[in-house]
C-alpha positions in Angstrom: 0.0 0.0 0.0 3.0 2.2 0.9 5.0 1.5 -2.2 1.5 1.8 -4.4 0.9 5.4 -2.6 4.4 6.5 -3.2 4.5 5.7 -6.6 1.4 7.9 -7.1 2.8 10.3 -5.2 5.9 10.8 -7.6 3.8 10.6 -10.7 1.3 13.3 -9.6 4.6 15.4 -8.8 6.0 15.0 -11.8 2.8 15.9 -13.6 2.3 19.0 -11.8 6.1 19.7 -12.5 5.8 19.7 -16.5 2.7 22.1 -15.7 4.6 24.3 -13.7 7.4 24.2 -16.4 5.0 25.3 -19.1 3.0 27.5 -17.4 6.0 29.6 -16.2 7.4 29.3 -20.2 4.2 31.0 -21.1 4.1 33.8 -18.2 7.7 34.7 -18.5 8.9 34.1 -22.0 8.2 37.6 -24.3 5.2 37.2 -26.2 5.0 40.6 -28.4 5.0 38.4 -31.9 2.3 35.9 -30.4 0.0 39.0 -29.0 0.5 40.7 -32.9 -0.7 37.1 -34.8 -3.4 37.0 -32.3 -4.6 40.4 -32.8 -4.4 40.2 -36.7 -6.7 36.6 -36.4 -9.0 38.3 -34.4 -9.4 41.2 -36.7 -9.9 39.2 -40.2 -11.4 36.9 -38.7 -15.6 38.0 -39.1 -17.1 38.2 -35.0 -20.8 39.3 -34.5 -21.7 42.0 -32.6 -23.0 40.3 -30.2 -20.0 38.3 -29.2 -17.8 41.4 -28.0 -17.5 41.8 -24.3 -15.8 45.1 -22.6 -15.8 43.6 -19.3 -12.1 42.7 -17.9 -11.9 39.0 -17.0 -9.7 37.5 -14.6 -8.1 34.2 -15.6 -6.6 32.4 -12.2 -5.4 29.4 -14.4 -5.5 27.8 -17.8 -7.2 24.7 -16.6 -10.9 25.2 -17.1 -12.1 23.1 -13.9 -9.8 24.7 -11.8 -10.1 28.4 -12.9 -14.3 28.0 -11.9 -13.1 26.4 -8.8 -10.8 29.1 -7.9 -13.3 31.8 -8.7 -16.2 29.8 -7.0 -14.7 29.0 -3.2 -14.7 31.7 -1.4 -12.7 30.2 1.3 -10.1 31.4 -1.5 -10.8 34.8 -1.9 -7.9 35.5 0.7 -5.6 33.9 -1.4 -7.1 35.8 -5.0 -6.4 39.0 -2.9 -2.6 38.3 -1.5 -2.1 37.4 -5.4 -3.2 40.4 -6.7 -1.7 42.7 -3.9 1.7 40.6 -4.4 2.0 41.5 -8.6 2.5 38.1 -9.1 3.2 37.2 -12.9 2.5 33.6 -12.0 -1.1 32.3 -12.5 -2.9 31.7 -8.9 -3.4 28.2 -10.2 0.1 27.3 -10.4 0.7 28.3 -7.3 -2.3 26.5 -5.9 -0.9 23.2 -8.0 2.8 24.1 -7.0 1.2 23.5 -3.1 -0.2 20.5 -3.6 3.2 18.8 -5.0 5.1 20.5 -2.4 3.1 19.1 0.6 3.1 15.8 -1.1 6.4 15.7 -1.4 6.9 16.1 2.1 4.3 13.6 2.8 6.3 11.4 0.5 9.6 12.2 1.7 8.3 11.7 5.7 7.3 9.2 5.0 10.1 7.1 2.9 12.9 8.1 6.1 10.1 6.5 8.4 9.2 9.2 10.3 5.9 9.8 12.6 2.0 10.7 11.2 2.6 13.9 13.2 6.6 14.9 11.7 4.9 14.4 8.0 1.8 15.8 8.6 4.5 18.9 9.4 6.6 18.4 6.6 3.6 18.8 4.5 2.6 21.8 6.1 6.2 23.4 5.7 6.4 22.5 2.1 3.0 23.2 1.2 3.4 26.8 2.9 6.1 27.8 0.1 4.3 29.8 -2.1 2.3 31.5 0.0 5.5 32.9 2.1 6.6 33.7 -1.4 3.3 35.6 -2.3 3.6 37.6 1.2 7.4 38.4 0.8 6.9 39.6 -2.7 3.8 41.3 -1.7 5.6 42.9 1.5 8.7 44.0 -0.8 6.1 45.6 -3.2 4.1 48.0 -0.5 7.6 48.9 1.0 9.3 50.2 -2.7 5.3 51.6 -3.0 5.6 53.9 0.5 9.5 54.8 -0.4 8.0 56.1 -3.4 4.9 57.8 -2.3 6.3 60.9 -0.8 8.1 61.7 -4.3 5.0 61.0 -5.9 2.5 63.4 -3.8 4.7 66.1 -3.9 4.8 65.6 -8.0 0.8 65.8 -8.1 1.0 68.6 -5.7 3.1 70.9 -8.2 1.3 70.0 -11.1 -1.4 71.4 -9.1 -0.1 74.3 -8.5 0.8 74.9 -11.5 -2.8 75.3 -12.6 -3.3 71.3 -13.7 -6.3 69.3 -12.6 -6.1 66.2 -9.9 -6.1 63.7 -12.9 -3.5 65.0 -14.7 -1.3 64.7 -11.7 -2.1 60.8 -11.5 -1.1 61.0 -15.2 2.1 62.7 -14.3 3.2 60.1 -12.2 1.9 57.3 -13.9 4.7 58.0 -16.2 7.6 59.4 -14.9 7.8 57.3 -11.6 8.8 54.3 -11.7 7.0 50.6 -10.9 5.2 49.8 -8.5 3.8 53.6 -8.0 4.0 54.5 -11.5 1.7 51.0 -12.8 -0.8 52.0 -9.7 -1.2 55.3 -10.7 -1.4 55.0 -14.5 -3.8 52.1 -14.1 -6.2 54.6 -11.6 -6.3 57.5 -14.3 -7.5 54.9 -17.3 -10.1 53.8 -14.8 -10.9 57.1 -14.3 -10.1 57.8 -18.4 -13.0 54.8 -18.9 -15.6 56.3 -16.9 -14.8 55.1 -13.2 -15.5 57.6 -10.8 -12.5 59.1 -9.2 -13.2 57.8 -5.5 -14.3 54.3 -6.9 -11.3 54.3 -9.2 -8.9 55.2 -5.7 -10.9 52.6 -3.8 -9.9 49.9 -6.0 -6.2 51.0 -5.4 -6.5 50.2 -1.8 -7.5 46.9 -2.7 -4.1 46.3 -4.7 -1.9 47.9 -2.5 -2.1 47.8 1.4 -0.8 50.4 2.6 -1.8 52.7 5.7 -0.2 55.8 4.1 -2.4 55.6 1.1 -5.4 54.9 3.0 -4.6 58.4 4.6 -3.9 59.9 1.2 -7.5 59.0 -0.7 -9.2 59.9 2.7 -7.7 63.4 2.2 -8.7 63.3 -1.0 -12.3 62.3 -0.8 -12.8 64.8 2.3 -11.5 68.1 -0.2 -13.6 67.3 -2.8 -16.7 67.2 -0.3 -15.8 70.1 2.1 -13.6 71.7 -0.1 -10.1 73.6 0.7 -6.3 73.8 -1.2 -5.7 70.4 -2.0 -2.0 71.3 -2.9 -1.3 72.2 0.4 -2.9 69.2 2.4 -0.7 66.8 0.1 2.6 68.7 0.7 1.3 68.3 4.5 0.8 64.4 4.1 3.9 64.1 2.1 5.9 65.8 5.1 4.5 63.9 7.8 5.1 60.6 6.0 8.7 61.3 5.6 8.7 62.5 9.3 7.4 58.7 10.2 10.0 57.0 8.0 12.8 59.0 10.1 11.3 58.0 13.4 11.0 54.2 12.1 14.8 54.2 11.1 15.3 55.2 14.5 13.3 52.8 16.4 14.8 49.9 14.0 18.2 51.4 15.1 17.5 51.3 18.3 15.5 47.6 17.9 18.4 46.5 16.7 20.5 44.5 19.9 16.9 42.6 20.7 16.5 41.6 17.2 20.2 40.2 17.2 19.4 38.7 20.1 16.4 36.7 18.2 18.3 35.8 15.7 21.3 33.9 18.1 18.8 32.4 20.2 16.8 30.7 17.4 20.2 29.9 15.3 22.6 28.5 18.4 20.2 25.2 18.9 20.7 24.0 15.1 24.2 24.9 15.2 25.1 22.8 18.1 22.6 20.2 17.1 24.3 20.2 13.4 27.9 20.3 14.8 26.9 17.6 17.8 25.5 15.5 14.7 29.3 15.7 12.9 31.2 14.9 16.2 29.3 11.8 16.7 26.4 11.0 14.7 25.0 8.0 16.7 24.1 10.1 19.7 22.3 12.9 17.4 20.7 9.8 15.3 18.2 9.0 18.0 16.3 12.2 17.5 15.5 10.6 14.3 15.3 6.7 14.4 14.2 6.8 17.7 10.1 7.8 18.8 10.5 9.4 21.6 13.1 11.3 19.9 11.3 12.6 16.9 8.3 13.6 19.3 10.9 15.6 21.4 12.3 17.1 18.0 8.9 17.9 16.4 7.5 19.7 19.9 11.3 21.5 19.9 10.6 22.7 16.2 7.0 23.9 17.2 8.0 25.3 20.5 11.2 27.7 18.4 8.7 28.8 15.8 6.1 30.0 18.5 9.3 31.8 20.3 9.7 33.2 16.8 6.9 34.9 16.5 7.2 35.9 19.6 10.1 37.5 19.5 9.5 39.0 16.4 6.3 40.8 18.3 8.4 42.2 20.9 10.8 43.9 18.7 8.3 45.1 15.9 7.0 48.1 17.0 4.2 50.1 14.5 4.4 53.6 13.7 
């Protein structure tokens, strides 16, 4: 049953491996000469009036079934969000595929070193966790460049209002001078706006891309002047100043953050040094955490007790501004 289950195993991995491959071919190699044939087809080729749609569809995979099932479950709406905030070229499907091979894997792998229900069952959850760390990472890195930007970019729409130019044309402005990700936010808000959105609805769905706190505070401003009225010019230089006044008091507090975080860092690192080096000097001794029972429970409640000291840790030295 073991050796029938494996062998599945390694065949559904290797299936979802040549998807990954191909999909990834498709995503990342340049397709202007495919885009160009495709357009000339669709123009000679005759299409009925009634078969045009406007609307903006979002494809989470190329696999039929599983593009409905990602749009139906909304237990995954959490996951369609992170994707979208995170810029990810990589269809959510592949990513939702690439989790199921990795936990697998682990399964598998668990599994053929004999371990416990409980140590694979982990393994699984480990493995099967890599792309979403990777969607938050790349979706962390992406707000950070966004709020290094943002002061630039509010005090560029603030001179082109003064300088007699409406709100839009600012967005415009930045859109194309400033670079990604500010300049892709803000050129894809003014054509919203340029296609009939509403300007607050069209700032709105910003917030949804990018979650940031700073920007919330920018389209509140925004939607407040155009209601009550006042010199718009002037509040963004005054949000633009206070937001660089915040990133000088975080470089502080990280400075000064800095001996308990190094602290963190030794105390989570010194255990798998010793363990690793204690494993050289005499392999026997260190072997029982693995062969042994009680030894891989003792290891698997060690691993979970050092990530919940973690993210601990990590709580104590984080500190918002």
């Amino acid at each position: 049953m073991l050796t029938a289950l494996i062998g599945f195993g390694i065949f559904g991995t290797i299936l979802m491996f040549m998807y990954a491959c191909t999909t990834a071919y498709r995503v990342l190699a340049p397709r202007g000469v495919d885009q160009a044939v495709e357009r000339i087809q669709n123009w000679s080729s005759p299409m009925e009036p009634a078969q045009l749609d406007i609307l903006r569809k979002e494809s989470l995979s190329e696999i039929p079934w599983l593009n409905d099932l990602l749009k139906g479950a909304r237990k995954l709406q959490v996951l369609r969000t992170l994707h979208r905030q995170a810029d990810c070229r990589m269809p959510l499907g592949m990513l939702v595929l690439a989790a199921v091979g990795l936990a697998l894997s682990g399964l598998l792998l668990a599994f053929s070193m004999r371990q416990t229900i409980v140590l694979a069952i982990l393994f699984a959850i480990l493995l099967g966790a890599i792309p979403y760390v990777y969607l938050l990472w790349r979706k962390t890195q992406r707000v950070a460049m966004f709020e290094r930007q943002f002061p630039e970019a509010l005090e560029l729409v603030s001179r082109s209002l003064r300088a007699g130019h409406a709100f839009s044309v600012g967005l415009k402005m930045v859109g194309e001078e400033a670079a990604d990700p500010i300049g892709k936010e803000f050129r894809q808000v003014f054509n919203e706006v340029s296609m009939g959105v509403s300007l607050p609805q069209a700032l709105d769905n910003m917030t949804h891309r990018i979650d940031s706190l700073d920007l919330r505070f920018f389209i509140t401003s925004i939607l407040i002047q155009r209601e009550t009225g006042g010199n718009l010019a002037e509040i963004i230089d005054s949000l633009a100043g206070l937001i660089r006044q915040r990133f000088e008091l975080q470089l502080r507090v990280r400075a000064l953050s800095a001996e308990g975080r190094m602290s963190a860092v030794v105390l989570l690192g010194l255990p798998i040094v010793v363990g690793a080096l204690l494993f050289k000097m005499n392999p026997d001794y260190m072997g029982l955490l693995f062969t042994d029972s009680i030894g891989q429970n003792l290891a698997t409640v060690g691993s979970i007790m050092m990530v919940v000291g973690a993210a601990v840790m990590k709580r104590m030295v984080i500190i918002k501004v």
